[in-house]
ZADO-1210 file (C-alpha; in nm, 4 decimals, padded with zeros to 6 digits):
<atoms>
<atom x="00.0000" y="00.0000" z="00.0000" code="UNK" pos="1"/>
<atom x="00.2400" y="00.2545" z="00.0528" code="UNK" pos="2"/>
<atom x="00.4547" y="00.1616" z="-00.2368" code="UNK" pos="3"/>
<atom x="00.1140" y="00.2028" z="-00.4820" code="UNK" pos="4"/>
<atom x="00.1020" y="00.5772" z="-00.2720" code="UNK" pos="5"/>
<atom x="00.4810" y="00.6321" z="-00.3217" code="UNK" pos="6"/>
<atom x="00.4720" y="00.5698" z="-00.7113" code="UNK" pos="7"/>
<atom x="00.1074" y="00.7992" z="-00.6764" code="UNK" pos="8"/>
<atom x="00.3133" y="01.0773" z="-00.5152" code="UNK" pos="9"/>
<atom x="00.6073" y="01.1077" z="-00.7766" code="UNK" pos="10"/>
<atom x="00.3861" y="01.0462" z="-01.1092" code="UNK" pos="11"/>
<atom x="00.1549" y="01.3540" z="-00.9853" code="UNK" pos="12"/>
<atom x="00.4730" y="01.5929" z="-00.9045" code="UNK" pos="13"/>
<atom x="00.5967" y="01.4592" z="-01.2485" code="UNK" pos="14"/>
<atom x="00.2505" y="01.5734" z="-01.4025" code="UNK" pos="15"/>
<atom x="00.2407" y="01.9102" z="-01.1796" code="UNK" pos="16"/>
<atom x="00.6038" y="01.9505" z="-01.3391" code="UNK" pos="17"/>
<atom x="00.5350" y="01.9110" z="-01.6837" code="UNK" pos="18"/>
<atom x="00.2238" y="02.0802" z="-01.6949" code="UNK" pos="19"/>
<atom x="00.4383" y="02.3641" z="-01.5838" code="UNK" pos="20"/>
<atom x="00.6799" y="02.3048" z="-01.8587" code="UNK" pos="21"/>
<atom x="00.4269" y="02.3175" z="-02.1408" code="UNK" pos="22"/>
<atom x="00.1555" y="02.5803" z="-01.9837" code="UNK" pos="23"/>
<atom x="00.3539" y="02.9371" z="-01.9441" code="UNK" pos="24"/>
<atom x="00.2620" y="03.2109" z="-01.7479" code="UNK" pos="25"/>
<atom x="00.0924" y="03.5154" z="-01.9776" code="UNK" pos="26"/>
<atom x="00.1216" y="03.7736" z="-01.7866" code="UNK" pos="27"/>
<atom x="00.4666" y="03.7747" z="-01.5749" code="UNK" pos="28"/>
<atom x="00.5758" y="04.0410" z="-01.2362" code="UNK" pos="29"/>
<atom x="00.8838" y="03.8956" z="-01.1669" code="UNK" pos="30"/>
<atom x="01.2264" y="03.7651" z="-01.3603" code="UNK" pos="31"/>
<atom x="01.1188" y="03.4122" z="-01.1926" code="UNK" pos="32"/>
<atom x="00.8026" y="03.3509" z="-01.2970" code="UNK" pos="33"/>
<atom x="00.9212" y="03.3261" z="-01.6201" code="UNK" pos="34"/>
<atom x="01.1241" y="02.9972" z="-01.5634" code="UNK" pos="35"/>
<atom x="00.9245" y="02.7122" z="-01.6505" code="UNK" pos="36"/>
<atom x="00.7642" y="02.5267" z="-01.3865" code="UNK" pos="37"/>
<atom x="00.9404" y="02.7199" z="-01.0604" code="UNK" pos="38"/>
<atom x="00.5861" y="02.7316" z="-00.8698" code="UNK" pos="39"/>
<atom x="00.6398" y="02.3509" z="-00.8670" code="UNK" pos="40"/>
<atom x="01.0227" y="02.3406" z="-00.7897" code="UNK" pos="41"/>
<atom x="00.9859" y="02.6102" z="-00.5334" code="UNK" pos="42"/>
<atom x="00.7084" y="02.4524" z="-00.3608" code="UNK" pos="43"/>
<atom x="00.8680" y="02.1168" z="-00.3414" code="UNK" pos="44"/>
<atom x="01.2205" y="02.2493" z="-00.2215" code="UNK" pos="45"/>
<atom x="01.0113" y="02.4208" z="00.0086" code="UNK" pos="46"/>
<atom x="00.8404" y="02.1730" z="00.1844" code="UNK" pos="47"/>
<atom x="01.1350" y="01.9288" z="00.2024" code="UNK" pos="48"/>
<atom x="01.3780" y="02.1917" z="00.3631" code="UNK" pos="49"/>
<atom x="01.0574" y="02.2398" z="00.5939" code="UNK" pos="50"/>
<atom x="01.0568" y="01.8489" z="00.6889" code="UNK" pos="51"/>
<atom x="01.4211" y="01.8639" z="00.7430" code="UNK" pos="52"/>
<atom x="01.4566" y="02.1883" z="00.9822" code="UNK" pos="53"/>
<atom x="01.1572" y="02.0637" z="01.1438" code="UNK" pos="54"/>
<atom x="01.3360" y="01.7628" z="01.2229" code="UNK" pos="55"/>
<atom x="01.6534" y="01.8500" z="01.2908" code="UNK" pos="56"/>
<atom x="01.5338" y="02.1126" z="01.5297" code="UNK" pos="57"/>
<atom x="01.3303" y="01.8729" z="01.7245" code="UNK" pos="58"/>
<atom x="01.6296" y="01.6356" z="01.7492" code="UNK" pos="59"/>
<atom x="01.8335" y="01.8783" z="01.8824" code="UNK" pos="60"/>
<atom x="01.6058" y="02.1027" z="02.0908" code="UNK" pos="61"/>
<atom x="01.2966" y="01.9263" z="02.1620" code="UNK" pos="62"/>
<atom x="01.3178" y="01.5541" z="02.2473" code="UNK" pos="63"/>
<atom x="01.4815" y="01.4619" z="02.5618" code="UNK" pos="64"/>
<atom x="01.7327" y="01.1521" z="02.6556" code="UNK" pos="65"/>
<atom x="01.5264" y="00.8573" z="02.7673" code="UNK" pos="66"/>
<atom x="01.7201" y="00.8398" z="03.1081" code="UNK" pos="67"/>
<atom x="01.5866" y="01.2401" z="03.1061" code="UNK" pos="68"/>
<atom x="01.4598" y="01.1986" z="03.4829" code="UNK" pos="69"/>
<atom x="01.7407" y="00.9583" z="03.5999" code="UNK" pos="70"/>
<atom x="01.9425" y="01.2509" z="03.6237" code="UNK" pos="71"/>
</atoms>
């Protein structure tokens, strides 16, 4: 089951990417939107560096030894 939701997860970011590769923006503000598909690059990156500080900060700030109250 999870492999079936692991190959689920990559096709759709492959879709999402090449959807953005074939669908420009029209109208652009910014330098970046012009690069094709950076919504979905930029969200991705995005959410795995948020996984990773997430994590490292709770293994170095938040969880405790397990001999915590032997102290």
């Amino acid at each position: 089951m999870v492999r079936i939701f692991k190959y689920l997860f990559f096709i759709s970011i492959s879709l999402i990417v090449l959807i953005g590769l074939f669908l420009p923006h029209e109208h652009v503000n910014f330098w970046w939107e012009k690069i094709p598909a950076f919504d979905a690059i930029f969200g991705f990156a995005g959410c795995v560096l948020i996984v990773f500080v997430s994590k490292a900060l709770g293994h170095h700030w938040l969880q405790r030894n397990e001999d915590y109250y032997d102290d």
